[in-house]
N, C-alpha and C positions, 0 to 999 in steps of 0.2 A: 333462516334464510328462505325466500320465498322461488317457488319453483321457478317464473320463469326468469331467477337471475342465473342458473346455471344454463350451460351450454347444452346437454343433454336435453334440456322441454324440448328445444329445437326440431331434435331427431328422432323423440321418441312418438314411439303409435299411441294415442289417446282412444277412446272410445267415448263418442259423446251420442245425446238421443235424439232423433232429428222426424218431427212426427208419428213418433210412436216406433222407431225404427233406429238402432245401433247403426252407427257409421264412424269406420277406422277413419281418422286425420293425425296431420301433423300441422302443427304453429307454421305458419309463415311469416309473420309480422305482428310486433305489440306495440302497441299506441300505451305511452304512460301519460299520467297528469303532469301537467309541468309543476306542480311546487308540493302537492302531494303523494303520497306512496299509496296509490291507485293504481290499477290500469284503468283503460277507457277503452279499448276494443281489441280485440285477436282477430285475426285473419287463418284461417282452417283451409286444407290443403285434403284433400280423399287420400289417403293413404294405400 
């Protein structure tokens, strides 16, 4: 199962690298492919 089909990615703190530089977010929004099991873009929130 891929993470962000549970509920939980939603809320949980990520840690991603943003020039050289750790920054806590959380998911706010995911764009999926329409016919494949892709995503196409996340939208990140500062935690």
């Amino acid at each position: 199962m891929n993470m962000q089909a549970k509920a939980e990615f939603y809320s949980e703190v990520l840690t991603i690298v943003v020039d050289g530089k750790e920054v806590k977010v959380k998911a706010q929004a995911v764009q999926r492919h329409p016919f494949k099991p892709k995503l196409s873009h996340i939208d990140f929130v500062r935690a």
